[in-house]
PDB file of the backbone (N, CA, C, O) and the ligand in Angstrom, with CONECT records:
HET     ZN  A 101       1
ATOM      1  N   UNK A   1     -18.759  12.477  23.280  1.00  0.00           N
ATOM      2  CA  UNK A   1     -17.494  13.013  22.737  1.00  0.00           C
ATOM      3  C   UNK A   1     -16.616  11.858  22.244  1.00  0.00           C
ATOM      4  O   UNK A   1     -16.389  10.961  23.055  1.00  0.00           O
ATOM      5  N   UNK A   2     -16.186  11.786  21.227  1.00  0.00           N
ATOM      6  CA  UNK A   2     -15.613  11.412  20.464  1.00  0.00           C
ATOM      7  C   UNK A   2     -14.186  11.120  21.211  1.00  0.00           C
ATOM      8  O   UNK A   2     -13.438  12.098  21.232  1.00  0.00           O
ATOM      9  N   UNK A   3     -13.441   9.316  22.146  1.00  0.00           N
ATOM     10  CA  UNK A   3     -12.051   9.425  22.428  1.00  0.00           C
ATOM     11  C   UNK A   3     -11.565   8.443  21.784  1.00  0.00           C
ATOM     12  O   UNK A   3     -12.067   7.335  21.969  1.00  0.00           O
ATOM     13  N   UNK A   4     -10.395   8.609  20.802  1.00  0.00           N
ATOM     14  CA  UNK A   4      -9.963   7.564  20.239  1.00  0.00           C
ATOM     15  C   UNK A   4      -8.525   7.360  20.562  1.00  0.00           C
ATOM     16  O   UNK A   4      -7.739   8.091  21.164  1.00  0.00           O
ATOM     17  N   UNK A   5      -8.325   5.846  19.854  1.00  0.00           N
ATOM     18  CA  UNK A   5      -6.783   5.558  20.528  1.00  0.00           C
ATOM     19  C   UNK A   5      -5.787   5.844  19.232  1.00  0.00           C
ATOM     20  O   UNK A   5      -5.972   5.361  18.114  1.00  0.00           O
ATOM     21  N   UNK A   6      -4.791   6.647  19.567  1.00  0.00           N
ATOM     22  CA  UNK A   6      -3.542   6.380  18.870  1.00  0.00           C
ATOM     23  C   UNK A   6      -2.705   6.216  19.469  1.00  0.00           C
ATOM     24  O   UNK A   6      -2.549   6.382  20.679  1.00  0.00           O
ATOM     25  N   UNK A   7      -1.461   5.554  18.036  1.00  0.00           N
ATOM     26  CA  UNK A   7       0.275   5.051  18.552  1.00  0.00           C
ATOM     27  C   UNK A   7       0.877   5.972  17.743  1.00  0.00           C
ATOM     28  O   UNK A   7       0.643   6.315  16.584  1.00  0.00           O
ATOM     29  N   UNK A   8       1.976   6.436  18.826  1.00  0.00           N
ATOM     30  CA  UNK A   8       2.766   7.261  17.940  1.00  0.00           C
ATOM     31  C   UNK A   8       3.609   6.220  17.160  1.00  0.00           C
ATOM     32  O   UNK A   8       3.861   5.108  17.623  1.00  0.00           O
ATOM     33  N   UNK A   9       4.018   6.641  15.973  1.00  0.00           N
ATOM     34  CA  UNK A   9       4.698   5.661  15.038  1.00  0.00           C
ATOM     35  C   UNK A   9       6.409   5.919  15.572  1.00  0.00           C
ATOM     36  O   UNK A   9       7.150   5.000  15.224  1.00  0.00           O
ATOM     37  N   UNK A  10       6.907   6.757  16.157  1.00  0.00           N
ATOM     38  CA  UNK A  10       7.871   7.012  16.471  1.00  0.00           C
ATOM     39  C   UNK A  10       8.401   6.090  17.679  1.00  0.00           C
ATOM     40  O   UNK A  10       9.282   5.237  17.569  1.00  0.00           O
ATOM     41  N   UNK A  11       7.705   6.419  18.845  1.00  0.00           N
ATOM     42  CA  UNK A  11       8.103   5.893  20.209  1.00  0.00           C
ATOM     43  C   UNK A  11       7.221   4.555  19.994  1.00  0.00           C
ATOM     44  O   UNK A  11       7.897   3.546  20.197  1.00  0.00           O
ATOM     45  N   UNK A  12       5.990   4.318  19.663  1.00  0.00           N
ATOM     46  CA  UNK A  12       4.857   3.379  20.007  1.00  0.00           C
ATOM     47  C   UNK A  12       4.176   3.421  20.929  1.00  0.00           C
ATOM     48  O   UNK A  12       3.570   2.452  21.387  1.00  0.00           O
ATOM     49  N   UNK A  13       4.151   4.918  21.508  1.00  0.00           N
ATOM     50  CA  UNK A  13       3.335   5.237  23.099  1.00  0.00           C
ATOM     51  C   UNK A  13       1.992   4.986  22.295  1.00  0.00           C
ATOM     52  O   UNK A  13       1.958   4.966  21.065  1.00  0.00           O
ATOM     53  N   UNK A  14       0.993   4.813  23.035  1.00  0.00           N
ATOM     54  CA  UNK A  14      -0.547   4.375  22.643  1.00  0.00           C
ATOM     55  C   UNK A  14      -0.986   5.673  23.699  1.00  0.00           C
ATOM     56  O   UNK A  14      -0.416   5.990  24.743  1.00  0.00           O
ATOM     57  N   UNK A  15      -2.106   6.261  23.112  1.00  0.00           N
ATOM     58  CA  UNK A  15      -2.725   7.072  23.584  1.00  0.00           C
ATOM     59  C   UNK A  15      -4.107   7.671  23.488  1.00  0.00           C
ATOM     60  O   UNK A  15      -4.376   8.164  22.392  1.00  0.00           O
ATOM     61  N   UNK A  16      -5.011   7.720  24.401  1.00  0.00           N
ATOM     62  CA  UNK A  16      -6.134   8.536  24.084  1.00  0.00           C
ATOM     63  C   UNK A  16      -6.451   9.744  23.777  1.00  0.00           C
ATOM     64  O   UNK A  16      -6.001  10.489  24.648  1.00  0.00           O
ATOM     65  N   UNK A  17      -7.186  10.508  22.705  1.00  0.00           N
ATOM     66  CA  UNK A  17      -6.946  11.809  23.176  1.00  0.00           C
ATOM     67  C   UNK A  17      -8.982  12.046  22.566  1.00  0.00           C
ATOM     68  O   UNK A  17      -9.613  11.235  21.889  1.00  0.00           O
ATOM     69  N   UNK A  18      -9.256  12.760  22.859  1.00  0.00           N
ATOM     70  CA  UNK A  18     -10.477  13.569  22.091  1.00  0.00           C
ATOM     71  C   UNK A  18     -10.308  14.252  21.356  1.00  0.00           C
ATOM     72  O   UNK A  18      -9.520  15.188  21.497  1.00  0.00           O
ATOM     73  N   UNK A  19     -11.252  13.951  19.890  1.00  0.00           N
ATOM     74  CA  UNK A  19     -10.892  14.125  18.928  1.00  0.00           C
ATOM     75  C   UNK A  19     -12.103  15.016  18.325  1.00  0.00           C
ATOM     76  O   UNK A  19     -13.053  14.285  18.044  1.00  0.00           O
ATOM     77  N   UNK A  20     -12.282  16.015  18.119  1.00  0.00           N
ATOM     78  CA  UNK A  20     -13.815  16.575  17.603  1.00  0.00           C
ATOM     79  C   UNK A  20     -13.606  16.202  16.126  1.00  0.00           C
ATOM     80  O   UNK A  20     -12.495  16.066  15.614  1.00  0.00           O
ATOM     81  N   UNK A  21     -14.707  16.060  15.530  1.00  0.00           N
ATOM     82  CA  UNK A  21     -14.961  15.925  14.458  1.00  0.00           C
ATOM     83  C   UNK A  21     -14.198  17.029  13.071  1.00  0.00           C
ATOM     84  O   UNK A  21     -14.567  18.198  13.186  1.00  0.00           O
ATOM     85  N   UNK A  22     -13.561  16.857  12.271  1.00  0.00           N
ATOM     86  CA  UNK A  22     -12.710  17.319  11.436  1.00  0.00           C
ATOM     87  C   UNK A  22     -11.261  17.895  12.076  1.00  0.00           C
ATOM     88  O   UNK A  22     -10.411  18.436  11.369  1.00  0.00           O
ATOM     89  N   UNK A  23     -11.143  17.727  13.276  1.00  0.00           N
ATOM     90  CA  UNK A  23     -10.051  17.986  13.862  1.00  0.00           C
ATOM     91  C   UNK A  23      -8.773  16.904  14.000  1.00  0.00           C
ATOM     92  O   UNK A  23      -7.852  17.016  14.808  1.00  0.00           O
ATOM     93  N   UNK A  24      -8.948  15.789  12.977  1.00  0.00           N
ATOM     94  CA  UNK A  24      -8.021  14.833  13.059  1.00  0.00           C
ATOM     95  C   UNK A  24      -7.012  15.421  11.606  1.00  0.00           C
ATOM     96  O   UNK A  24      -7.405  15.661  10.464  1.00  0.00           O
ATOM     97  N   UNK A  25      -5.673  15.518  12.163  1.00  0.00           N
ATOM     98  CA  UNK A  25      -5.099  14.665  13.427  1.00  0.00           C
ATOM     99  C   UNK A  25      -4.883  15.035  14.516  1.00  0.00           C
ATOM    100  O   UNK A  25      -4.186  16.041  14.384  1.00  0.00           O
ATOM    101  N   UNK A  26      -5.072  14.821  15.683  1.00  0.00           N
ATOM    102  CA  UNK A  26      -5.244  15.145  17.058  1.00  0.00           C
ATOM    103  C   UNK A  26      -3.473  15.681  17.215  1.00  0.00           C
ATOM    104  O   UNK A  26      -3.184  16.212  18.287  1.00  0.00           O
ATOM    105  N   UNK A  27      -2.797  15.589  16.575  1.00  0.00           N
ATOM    106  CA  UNK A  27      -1.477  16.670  17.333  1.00  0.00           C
ATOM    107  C   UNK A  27      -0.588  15.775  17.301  1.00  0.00           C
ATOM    108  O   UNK A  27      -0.509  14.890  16.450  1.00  0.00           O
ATOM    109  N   UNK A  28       0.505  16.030  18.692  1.00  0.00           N
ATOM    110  CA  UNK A  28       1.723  15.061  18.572  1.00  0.00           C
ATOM    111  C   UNK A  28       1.550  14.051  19.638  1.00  0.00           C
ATOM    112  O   UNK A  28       0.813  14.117  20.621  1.00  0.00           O
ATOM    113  N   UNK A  29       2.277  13.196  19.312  1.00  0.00           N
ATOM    114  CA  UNK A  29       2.750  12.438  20.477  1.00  0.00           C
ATOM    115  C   UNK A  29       3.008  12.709  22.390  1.00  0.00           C
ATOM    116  O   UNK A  29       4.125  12.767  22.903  1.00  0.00           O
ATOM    117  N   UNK A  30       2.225  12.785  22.849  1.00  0.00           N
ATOM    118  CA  UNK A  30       2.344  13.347  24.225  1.00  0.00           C
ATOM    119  C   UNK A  30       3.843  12.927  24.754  1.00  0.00           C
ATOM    120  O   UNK A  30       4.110  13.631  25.728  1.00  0.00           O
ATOM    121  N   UNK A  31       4.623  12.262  24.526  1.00  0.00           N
ATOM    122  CA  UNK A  31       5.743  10.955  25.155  1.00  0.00           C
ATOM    123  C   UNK A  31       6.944  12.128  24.373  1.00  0.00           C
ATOM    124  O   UNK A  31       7.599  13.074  24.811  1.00  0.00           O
ATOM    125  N   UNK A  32       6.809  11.504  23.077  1.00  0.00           N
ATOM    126  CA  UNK A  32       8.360  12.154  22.107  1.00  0.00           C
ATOM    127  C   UNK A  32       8.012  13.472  21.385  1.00  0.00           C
ATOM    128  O   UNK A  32       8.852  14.234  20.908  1.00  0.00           O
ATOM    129  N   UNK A  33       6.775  13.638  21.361  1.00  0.00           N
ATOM    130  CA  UNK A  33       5.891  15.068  20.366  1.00  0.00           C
ATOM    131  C   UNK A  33       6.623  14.829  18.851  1.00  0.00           C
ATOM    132  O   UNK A  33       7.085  15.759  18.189  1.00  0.00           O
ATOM    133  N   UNK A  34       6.639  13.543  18.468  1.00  0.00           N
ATOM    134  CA  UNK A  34       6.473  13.124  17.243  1.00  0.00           C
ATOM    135  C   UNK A  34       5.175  13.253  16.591  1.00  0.00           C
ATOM    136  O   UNK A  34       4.239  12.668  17.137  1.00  0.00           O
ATOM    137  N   UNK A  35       4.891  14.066  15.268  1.00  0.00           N
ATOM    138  CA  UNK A  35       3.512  14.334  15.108  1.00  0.00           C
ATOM    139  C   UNK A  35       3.280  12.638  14.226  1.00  0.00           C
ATOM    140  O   UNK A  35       2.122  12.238  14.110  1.00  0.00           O
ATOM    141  N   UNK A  36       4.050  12.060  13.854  1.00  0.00           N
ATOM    142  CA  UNK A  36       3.495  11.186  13.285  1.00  0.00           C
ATOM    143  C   UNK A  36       2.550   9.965  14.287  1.00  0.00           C
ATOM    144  O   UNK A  36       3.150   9.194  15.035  1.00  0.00           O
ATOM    145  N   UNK A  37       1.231   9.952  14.172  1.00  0.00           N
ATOM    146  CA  UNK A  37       1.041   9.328  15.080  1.00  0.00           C
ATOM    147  C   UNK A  37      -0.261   8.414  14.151  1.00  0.00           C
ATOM    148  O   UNK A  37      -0.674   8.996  13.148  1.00  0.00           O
ATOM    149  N   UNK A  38      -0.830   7.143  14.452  1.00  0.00           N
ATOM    150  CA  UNK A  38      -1.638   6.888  13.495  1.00  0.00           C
ATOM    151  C   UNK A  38      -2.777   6.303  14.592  1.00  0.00           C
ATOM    152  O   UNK A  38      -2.501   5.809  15.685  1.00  0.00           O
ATOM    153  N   UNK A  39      -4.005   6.466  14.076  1.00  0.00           N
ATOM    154  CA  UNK A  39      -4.979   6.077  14.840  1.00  0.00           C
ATOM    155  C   UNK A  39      -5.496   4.425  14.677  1.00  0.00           C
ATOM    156  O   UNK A  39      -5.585   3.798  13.621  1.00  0.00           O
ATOM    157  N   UNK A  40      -5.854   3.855  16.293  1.00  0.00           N
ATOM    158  CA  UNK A  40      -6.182   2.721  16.508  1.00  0.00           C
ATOM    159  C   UNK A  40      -7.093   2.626  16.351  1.00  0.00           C
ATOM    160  O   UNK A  40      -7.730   3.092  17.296  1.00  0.00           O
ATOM    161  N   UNK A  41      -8.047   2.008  15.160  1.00  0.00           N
ATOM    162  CA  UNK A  41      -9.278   1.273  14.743  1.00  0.00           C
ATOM    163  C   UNK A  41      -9.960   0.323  15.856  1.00  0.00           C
ATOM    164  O   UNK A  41      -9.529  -0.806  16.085  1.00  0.00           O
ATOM    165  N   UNK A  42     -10.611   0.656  16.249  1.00  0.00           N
ATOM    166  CA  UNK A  42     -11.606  -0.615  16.911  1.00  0.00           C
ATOM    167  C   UNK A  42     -12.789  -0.766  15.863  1.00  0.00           C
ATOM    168  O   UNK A  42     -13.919  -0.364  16.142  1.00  0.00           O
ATOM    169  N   UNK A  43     -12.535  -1.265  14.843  1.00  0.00           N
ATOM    170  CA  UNK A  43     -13.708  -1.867  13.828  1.00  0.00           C
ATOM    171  C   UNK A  43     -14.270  -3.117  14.593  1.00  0.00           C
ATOM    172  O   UNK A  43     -13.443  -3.828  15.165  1.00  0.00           O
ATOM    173  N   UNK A  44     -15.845  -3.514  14.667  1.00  0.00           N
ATOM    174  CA  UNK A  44     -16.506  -4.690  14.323  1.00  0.00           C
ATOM    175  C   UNK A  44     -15.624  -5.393  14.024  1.00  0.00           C
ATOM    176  O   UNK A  44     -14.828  -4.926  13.209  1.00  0.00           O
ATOM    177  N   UNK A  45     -15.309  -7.225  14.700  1.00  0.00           N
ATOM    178  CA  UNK A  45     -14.910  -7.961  14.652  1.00  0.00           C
ATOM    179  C   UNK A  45     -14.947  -8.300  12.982  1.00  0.00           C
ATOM    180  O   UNK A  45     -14.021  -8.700  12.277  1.00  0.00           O
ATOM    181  N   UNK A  46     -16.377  -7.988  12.604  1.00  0.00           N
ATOM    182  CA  UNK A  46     -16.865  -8.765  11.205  1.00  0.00           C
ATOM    183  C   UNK A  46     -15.726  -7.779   9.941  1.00  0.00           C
ATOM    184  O   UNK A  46     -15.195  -8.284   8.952  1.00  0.00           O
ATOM    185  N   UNK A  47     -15.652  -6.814  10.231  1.00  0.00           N
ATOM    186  CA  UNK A  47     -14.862  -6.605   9.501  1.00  0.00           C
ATOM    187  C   UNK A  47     -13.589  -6.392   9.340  1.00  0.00           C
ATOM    188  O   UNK A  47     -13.081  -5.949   8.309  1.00  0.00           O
ATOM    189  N   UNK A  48     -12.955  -6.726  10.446  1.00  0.00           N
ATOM    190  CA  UNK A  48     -11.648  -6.907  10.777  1.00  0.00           C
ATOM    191  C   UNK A  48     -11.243  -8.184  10.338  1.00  0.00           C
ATOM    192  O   UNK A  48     -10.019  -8.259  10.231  1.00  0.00           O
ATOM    193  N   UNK A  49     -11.717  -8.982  10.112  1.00  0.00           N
ATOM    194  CA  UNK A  49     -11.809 -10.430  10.073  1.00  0.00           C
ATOM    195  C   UNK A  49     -11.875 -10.652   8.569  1.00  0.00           C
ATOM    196  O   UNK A  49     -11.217 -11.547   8.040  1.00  0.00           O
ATOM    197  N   UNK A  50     -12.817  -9.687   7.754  1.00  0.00           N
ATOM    198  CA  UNK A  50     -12.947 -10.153   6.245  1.00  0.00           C
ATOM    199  C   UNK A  50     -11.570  -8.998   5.873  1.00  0.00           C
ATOM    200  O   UNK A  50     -10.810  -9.344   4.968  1.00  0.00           O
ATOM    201  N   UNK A  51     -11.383  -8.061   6.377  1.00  0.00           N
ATOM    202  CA  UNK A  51      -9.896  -7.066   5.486  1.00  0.00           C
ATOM    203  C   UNK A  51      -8.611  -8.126   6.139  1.00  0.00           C
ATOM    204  O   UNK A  51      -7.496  -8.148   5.617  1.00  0.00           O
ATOM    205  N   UNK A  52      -8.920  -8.852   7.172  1.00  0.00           N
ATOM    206  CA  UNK A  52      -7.600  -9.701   7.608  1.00  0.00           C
ATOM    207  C   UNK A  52      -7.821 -10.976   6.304  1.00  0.00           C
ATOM    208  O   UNK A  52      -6.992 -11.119   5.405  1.00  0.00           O
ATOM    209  N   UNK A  53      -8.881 -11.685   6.404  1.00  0.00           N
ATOM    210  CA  UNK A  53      -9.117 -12.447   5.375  1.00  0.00           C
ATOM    211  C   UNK A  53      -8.577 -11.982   3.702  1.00  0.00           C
ATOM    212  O   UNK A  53      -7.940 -12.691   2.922  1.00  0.00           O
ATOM    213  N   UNK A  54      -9.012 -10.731   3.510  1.00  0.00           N
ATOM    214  CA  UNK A  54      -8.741 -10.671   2.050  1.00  0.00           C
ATOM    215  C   UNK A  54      -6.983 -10.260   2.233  1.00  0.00           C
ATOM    216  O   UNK A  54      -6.356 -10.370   1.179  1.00  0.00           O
ATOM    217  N   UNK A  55      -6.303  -9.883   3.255  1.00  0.00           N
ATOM    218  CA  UNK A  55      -4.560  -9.381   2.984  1.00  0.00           C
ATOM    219  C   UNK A  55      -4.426 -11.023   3.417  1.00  0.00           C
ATOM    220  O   UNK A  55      -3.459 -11.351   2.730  1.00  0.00           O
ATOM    221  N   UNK A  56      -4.779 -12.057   4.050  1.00  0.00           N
ATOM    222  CA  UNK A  56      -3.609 -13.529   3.886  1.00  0.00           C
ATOM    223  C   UNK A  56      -4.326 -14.002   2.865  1.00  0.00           C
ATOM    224  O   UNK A  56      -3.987 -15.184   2.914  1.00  0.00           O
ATOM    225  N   UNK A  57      -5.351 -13.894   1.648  1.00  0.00           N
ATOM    226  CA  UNK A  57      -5.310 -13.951   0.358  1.00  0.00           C
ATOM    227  C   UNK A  57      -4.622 -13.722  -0.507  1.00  0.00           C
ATOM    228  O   UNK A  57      -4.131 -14.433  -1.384  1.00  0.00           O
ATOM    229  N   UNK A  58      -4.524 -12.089  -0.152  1.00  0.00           N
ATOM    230  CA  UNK A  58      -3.492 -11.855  -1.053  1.00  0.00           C
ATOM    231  C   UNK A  58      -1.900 -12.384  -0.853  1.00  0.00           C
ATOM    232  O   UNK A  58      -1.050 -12.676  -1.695  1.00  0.00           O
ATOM    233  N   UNK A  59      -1.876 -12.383   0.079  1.00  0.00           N
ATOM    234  CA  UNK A  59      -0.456 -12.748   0.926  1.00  0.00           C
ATOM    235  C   UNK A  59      -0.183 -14.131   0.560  1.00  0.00           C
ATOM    236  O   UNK A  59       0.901 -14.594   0.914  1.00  0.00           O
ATOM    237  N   UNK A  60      -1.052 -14.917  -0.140  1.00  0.00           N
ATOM    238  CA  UNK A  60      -1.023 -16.350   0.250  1.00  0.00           C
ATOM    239  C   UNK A  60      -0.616 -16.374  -1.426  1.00  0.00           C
ATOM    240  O   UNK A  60       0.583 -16.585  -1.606  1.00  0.00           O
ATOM    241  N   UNK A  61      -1.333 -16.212  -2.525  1.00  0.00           N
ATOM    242  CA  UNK A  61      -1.068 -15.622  -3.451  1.00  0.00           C
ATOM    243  C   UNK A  61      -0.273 -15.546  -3.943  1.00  0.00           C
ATOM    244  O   UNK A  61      -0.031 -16.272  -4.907  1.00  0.00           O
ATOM    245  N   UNK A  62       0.590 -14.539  -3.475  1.00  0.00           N
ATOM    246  CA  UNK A  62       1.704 -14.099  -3.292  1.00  0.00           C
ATOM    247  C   UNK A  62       2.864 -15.256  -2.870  1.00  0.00           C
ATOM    248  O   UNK A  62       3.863 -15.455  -3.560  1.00  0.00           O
ATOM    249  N   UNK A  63       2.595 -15.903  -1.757  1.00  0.00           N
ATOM    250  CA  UNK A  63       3.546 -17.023  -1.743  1.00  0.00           C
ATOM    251  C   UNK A  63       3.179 -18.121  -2.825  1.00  0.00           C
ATOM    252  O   UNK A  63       3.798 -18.458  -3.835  1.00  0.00           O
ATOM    253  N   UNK A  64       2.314 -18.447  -2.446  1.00  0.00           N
ATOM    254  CA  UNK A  64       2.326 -19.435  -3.674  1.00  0.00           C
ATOM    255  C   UNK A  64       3.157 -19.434  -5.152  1.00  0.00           C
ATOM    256  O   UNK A  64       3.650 -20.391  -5.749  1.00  0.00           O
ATOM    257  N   UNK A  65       3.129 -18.050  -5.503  1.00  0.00           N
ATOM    258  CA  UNK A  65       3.699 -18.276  -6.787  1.00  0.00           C
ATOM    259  C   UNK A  65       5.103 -17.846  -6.423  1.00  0.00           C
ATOM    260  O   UNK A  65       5.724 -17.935  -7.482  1.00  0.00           O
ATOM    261  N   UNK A  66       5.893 -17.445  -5.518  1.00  0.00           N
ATOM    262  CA  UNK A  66       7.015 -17.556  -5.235  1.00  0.00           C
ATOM    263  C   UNK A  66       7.588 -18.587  -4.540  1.00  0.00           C
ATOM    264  O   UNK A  66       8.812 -18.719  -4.583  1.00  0.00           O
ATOM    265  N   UNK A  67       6.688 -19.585  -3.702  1.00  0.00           N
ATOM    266  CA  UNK A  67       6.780 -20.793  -3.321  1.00  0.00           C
ATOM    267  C   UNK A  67       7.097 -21.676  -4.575  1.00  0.00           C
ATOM    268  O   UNK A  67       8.193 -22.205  -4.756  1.00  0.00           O
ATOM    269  N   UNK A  68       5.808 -21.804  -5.597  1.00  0.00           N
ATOM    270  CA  UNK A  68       6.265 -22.533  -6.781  1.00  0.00           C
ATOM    271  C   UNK A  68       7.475 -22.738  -7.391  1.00  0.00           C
ATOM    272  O   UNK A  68       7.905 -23.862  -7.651  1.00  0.00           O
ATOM    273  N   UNK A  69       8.248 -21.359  -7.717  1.00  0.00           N
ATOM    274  CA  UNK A  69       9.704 -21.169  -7.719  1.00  0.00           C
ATOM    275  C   UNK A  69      10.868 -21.754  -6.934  1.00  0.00           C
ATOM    276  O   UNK A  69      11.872 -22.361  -7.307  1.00  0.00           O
ATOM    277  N   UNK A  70      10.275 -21.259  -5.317  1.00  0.00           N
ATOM    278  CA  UNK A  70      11.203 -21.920  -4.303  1.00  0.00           C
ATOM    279  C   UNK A  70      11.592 -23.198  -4.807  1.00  0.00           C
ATOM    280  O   UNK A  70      12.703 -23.462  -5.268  1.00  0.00           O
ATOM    281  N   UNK A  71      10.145 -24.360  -4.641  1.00  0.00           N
ATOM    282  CA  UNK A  71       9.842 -25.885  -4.565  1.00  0.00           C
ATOM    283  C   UNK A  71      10.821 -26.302  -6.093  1.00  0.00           C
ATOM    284  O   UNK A  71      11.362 -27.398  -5.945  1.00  0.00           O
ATOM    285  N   UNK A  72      11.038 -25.843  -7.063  1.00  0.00           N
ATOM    286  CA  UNK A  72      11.403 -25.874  -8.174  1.00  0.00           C
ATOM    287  C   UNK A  72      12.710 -25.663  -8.118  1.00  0.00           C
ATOM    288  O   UNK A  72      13.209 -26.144  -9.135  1.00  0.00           O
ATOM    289  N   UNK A  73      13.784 -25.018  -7.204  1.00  0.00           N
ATOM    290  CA  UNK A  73      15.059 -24.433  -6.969  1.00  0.00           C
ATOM    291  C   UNK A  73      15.194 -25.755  -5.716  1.00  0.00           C
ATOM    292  O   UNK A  73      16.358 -26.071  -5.467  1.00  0.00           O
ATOM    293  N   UNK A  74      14.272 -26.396  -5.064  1.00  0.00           N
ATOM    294  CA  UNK A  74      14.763 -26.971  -3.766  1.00  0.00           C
ATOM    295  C   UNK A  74      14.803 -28.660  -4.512  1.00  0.00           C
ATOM    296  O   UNK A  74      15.284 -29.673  -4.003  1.00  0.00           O
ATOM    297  N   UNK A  75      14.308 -28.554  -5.496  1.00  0.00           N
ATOM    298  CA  UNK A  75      14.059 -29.839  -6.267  1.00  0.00           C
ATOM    299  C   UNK A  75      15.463 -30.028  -6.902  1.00  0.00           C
ATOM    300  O   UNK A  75      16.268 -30.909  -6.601  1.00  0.00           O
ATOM    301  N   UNK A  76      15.598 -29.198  -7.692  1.00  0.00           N
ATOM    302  CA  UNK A  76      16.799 -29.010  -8.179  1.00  0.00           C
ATOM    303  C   UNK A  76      18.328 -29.113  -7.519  1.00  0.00           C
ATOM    304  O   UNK A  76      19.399 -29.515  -7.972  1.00  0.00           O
ATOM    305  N   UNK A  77      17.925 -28.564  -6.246  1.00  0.00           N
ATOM    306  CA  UNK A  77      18.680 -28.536  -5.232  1.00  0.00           C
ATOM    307  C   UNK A  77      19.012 -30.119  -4.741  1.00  0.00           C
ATOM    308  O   UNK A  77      20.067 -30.700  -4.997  1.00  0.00           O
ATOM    309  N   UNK A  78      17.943 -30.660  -4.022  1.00  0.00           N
ATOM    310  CA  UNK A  78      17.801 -32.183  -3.839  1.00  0.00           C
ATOM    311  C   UNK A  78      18.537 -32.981  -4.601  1.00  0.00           C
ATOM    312  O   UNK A  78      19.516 -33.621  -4.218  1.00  0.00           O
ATOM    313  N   UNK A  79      17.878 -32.947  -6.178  1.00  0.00           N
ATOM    314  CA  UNK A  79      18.355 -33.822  -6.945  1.00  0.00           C
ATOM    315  C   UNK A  79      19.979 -34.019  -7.284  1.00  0.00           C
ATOM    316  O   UNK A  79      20.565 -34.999  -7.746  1.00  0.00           O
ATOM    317  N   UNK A  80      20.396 -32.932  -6.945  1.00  0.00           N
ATOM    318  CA  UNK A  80      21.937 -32.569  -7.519  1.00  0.00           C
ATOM    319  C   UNK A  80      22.591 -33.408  -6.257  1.00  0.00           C
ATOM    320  O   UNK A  80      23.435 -34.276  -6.477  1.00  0.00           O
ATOM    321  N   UNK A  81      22.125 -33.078  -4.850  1.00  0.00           N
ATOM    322  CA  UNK A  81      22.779 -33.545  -4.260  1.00  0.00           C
ATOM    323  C   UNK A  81      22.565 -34.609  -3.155  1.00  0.00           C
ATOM    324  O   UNK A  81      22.775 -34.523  -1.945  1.00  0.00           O
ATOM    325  N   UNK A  82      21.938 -35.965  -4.137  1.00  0.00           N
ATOM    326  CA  UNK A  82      20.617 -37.027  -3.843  1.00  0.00           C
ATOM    327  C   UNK A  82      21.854 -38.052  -4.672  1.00  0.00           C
ATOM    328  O   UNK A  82      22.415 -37.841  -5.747  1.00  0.00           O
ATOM    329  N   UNK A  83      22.036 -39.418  -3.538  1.00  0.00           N
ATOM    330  CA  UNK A  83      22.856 -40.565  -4.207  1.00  0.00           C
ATOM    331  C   UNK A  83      24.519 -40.263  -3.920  1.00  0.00           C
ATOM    332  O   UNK A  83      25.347 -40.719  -4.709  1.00  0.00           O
ATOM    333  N   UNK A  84      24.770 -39.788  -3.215  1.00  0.00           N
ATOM    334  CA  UNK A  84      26.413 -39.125  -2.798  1.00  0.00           C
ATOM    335  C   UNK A  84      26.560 -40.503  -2.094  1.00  0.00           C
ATOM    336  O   UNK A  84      27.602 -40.786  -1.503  1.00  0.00           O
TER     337      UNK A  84
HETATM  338 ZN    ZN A 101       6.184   9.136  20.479  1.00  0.00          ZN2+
END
């Protein structure tokens, strides 16, 4: 039988419940009976590791070219107030 973990997104209670097959989503929150509740993945290390890998790619990415900007505003910054 099928027991998986969810958190309610509301409170953050973590919970087990059994889940039969096409019967997700398992209901509310046992704690607040907030139905929003999202289920805890226990994926294979291996692929937890390459979807963590590809979001601080993208993430990195992402800074970089707003970093570039930063470094360019902190330069600017420096220079103006460099020799006082
Ligand atoms: Zn809750």
């Amino acid at each position: 039988m099928p027991i998986f973990e969810y958190a309610c997104k509301e409170c953050g209670t973590e919970f087990e419940t059994l889940v039969l097959p096409g019967k997700e989503p398992p209901g509310a929150c046992p704690s607040c009976n907030a139905p929003e509740v999202e289920r805890l993945f226990s994926l294979p290390a291996v692929q937890t590791d390459e979807t963590r890998a590809k979001s601080v790619a993208s993430a990195q990415r992402r800074k970089k070219k707003l970093g570039e900007e930063r470094v360019q505003e902190q330069r600017k910054y420096e220079e103006a107030h460099e020799g006082h």
